[in-house]
Structure formats: C-alpha cells, structure tokens
Backbone bond lengths (Angstrom), bond angles and torsions (degrees), N, CA, C in turn:
res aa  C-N    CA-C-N  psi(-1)  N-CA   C-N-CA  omega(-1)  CA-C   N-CA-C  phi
1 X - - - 1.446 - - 1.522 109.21 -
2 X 1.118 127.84 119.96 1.451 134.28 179.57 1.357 111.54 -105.28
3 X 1.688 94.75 116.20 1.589 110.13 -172.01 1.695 113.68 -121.46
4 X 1.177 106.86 48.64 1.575 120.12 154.95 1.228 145.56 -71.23
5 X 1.937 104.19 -10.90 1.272 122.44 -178.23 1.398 117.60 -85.60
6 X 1.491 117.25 154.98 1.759 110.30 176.17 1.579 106.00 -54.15
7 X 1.404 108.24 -61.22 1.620 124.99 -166.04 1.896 97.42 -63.47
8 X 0.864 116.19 -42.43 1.815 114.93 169.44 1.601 115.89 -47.22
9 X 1.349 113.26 -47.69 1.514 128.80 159.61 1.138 141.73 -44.70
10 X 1.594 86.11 -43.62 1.773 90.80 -177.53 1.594 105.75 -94.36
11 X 1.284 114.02 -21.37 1.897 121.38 150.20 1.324 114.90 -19.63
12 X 1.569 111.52 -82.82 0.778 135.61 139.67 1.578 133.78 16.59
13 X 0.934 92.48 -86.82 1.352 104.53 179.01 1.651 117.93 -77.53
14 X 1.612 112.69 -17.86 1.105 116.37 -165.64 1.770 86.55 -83.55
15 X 1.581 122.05 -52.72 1.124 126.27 -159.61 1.733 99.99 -69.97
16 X 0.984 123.78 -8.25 1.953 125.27 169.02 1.373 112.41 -79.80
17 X 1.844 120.65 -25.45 1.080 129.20 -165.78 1.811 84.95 -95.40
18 X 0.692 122.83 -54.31 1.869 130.33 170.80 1.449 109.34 -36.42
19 X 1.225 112.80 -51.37 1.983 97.47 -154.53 1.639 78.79 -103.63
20 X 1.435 119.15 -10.86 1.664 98.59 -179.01 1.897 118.15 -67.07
21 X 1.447 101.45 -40.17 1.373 86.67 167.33 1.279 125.11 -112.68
22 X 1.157 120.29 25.70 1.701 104.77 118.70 1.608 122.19 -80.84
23 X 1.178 128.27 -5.90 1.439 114.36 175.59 1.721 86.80 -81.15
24 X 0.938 148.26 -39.88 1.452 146.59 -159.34 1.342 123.64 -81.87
25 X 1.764 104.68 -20.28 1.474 110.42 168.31 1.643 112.64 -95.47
26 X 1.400 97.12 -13.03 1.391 104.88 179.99 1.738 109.73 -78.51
27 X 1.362 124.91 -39.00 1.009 129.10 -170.78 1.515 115.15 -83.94
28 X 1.860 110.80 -29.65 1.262 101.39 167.94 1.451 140.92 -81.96
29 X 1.614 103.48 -10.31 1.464 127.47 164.19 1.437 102.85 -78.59
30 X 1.216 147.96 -41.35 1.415 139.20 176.86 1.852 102.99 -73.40
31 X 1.143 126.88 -13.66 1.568 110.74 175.29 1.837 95.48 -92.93
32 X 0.889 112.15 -35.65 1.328 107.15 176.89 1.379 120.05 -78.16
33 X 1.055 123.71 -15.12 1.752 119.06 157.59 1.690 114.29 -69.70
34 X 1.938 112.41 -45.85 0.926 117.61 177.66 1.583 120.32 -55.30
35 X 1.280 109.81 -33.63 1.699 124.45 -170.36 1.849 84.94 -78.09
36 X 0.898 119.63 -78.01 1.785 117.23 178.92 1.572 114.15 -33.78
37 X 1.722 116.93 -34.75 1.380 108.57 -176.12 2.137 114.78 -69.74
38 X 1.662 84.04 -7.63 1.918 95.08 -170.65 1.207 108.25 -102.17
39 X 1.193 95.91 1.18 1.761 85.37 163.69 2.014 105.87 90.90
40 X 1.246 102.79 31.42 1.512 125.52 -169.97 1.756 87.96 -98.02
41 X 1.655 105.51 147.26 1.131 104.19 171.67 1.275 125.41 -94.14
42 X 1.495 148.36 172.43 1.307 131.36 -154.82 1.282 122.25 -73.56
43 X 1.616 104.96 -36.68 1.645 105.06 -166.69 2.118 93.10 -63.66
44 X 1.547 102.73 -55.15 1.324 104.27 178.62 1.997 118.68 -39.71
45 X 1.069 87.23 -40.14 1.553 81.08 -177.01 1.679 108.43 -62.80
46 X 1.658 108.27 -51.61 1.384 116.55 -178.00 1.449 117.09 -52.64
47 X 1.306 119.23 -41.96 1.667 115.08 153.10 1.484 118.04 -27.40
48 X 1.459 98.09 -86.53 1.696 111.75 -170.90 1.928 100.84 -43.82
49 X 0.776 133.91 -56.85 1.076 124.59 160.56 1.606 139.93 -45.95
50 X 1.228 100.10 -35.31 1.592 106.39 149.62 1.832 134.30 -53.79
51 X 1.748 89.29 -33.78 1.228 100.71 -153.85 1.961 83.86 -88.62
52 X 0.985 104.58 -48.99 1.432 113.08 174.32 1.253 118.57 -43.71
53 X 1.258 137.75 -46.03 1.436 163.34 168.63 1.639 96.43 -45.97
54 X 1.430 98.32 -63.23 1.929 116.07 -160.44 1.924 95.78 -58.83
55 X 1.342 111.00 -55.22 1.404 123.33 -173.04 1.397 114.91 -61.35
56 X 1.382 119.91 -51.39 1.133 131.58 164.32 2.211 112.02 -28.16
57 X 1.715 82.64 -78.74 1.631 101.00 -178.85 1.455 92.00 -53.05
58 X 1.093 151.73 -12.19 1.501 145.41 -171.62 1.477 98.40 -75.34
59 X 1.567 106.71 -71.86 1.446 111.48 -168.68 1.537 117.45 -52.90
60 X 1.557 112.12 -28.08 1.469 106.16 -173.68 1.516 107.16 -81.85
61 X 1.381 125.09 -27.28 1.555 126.04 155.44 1.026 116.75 -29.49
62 X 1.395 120.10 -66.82 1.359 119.56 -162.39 1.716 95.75 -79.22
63 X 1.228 126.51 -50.58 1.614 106.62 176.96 1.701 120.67 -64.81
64 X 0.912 121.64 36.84 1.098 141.13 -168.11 1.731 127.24 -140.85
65 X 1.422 104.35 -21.56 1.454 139.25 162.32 1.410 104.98 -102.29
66 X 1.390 133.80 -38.96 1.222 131.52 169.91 1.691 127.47 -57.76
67 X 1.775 84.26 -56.29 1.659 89.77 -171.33 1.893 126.41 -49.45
68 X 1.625 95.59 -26.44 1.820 99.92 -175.69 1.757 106.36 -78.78
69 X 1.175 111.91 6.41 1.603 123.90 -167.28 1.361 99.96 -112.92
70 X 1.651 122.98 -37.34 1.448 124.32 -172.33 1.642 103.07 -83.97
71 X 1.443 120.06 -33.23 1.357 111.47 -172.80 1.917 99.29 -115.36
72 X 1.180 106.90 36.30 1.588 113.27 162.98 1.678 101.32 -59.58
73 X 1.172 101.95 175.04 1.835 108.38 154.05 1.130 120.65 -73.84
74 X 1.663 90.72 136.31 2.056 102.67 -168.43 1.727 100.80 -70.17
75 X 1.184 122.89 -27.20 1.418 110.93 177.51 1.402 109.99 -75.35
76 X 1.003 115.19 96.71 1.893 99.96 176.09 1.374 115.25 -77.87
77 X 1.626 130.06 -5.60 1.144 103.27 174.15 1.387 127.23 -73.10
78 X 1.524 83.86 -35.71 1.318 112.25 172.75 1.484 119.53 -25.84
79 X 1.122 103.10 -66.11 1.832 134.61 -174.98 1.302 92.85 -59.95
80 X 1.278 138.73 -22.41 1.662 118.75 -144.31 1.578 87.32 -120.83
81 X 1.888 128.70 -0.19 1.288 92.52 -162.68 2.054 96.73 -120.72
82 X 0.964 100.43 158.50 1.472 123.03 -171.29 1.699 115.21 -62.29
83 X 1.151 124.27 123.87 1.143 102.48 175.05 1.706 118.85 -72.99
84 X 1.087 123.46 175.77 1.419 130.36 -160.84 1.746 101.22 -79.04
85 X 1.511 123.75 -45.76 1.411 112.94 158.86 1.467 136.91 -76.21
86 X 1.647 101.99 5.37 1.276 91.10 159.22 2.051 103.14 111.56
87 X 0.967 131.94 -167.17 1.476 131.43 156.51 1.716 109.16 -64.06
88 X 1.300 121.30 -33.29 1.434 123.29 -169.60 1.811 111.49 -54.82
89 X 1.321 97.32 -29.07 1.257 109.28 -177.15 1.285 112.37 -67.61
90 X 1.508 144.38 -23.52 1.136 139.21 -176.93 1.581 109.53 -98.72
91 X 1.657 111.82 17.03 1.613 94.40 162.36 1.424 97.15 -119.76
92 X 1.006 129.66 23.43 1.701 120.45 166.75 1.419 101.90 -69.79
C-alpha cells in the first residue's frame, strides 16, 4: 500500500483515530471485568477501567498527532520554503 499521498495520510490517520477508540473502549471494559473477576469492588473496578480507557485514548492521541509528522515530506527544506510569489501562487 503506498502512502505518500496528502489524501492517503489523512486516511490514515483518520482510520488510527477510528479503531483507537474502539481499541480504548475495548481495553477499558476488559480491565474492568478483569478487576471484578478478583474480587475488586465496583466503584474500584470502574476506576481502573477509567484510567485504562483515559491512557489508552492518550497513546492513540499522540500517534495520531505524530503520524502526519512521520509521513510529512522527507525533504524538509523543501516543505519549509516559500514560493517566490508568495501564497498567491497556489491559486492559479
């Protein structure tokens, strides 16, 4: 799959922001069954599961802020420099 394109990227990134929280509701309902299977009491379980949930959605944030930075253009000067007319030049 070749993901060099802008619109490939932002796919991308949209579908990481997608399966992340369901990976995050999935993981905080499975620590909170596990905490309930030990004999944990509810509010306690519902925490750890909160907290699990919260951490979870954390990590996919930041890979999600990351990913449009990791598959930017490998030339960065490139990327960083102005054309000679200015912004006007990109609505001709």
């Amino acid at each position: 799959m070749k993901v060099d394109s802008a619109g490939s990227s932002r796919d991308l990134v949209r579908t990481w922001i997608a399966s992340g929280r369901v990976f995050a509701v999935t993981v905080g309902s499975l620590v909170a069954l596990i905490s309930l299977m030990v004999n944990a009491p509810i509010h306690i379980a519902s925490f750890r599961g909160a907290i699990a949930f919260a951490v979870v959605r954390g990590v996919m944030a930041l890979g999600s802020w990351l990913l449009p930075r990791v598959l930017g253009p490998a030339d960065t000067e490139a990327a960083d420099e102005q054309p000679e007319n200015g912004p006007e030049a990109f609505d001709s």
